[in-house]
Every structure is written in structure tokens, then in C-alpha cells.
C-alpha positions in Angstrom: -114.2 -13.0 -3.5 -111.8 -15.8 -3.5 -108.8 -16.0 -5.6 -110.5 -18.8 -7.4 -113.8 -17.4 -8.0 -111.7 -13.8 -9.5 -109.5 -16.1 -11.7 -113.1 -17.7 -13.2 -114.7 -13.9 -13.1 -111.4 -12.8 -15.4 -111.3 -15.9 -17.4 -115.5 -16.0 -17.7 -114.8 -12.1 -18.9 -112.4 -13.3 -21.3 -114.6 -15.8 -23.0 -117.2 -13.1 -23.4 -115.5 -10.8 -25.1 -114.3 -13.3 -27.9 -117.5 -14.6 -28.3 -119.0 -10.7 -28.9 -116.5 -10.5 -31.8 -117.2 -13.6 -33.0 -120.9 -12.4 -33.1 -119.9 -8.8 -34.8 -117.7 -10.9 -37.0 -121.0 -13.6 -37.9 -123.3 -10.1 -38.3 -120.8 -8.4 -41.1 -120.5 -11.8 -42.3 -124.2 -12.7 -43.2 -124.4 -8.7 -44.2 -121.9 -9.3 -46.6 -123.7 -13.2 -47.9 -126.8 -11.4 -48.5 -125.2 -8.8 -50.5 -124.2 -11.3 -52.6 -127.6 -13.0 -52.4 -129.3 -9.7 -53.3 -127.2 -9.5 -56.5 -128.2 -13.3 -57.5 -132.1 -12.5 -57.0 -131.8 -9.6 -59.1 -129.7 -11.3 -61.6 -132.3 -14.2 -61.5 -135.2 -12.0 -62.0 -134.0 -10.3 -64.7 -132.9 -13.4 -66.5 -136.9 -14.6 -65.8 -134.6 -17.5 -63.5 -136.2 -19.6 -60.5 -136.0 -17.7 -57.1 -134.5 -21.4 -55.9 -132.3 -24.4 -57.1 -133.2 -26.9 -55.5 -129.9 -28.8 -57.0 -127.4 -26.0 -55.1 -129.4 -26.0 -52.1 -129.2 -29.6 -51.6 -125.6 -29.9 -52.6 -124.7 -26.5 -50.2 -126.1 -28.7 -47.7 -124.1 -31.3 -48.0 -121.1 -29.1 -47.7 -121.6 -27.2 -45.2 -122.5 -30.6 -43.0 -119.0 -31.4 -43.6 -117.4 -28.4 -42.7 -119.3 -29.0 -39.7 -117.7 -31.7 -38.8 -114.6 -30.9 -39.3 -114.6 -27.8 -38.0 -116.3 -30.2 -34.3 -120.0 -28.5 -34.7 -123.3 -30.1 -34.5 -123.9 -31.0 -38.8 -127.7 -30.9 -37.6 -127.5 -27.8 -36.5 -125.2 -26.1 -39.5 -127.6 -27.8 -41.5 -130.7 -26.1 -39.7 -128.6 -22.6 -39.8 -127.7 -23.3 -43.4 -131.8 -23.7 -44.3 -132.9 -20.9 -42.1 -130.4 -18.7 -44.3 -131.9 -20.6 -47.6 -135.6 -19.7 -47.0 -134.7 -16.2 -46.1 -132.7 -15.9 -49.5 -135.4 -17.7 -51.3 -138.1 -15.3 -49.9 -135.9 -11.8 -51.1 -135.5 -13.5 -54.2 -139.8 -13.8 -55.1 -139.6 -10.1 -53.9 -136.9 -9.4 -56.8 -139.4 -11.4 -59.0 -142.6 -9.1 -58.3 
């Protein structure tokens, strides 16, 4: 192996590892959102409150498109991540109504 080709393997090794705590970091993150969200649907339901607000949702968008930019990652996809996490909330919260 080249001296080259080790300093990539050490640096390639490097990136790797941040990126696997940036994962266990987004992991006890979202744990810790959908605590939150758990509390809301539960909250909702026994307030006889819709399982989505429409109103939030479009204005959580908006926000988190900008922190996207700013923080140099795709809006489209932050938006796309933000909707997939949306659905999944809206879908515990019908349960809570049940």
C-alpha cells in the first residue's frame, strides 16, 4: 500500500467513524422527537383534537427548508425527511384516537 493510498485508508476511517455518531446521534434524536410526539397524540386524543394541523405542518416546512439552507443541505430533501417524519406522527396519532 502506498503512503498515499494509507493516508486516504486513515482519513476514509476517520470520516466513518464521525458519520456513525452522527447516525447514533440522529437515532436518540428522532427517539427523543417521537417521545414528544407520543405525548402530543395522546394529549390530542384526549382533548377529542385532530391527529394533524395542517397549519403547523406547512409552516414546520417552511422552517426547516430554511435551516436547510443555511445549514448548505438539499431544502428538497429536509423537506422530504421532514414529511416522512410527519406522516409517521400523523399515523401514531389515529392510533392514540382509536
Amino acid at each position: 500500500m502506498s503512503d498515499d493510498t494509507a493516508r486516504a485508508a486513515d482519513i476514509l476511517k476517520d470520516h466513518r467513524e464521525s458519520i456513525d455518531r452522527l447516525d447514533a446521534i440522529l437515532v436518540y434524536t428522532l427517539g427523543e422527537r417521537f417521545k414528544h410526539t407520543q405525548a402530543v397524540g395522546k394529549l390530542k386524543a384526549e382533548h377529542d383534537l385532530p391527529p394533524s394541523d395542517p397549519a403547523r405542518e406547512e409552516k414546520q416546512i417552511a422552517r426547516l427548508e430554511d435551516l436547510a439552507q443555511r445549514a448548505d443541505l438539499d431544502p428538497e430533501f429536509a423537506k422530504n425527511f421532514l414529511n416522512f417524519i410527519i406522516r409517521e406522527v400523523i399515523q401514531n396519532h389515529k392510533k392514540h384516537q382509536s
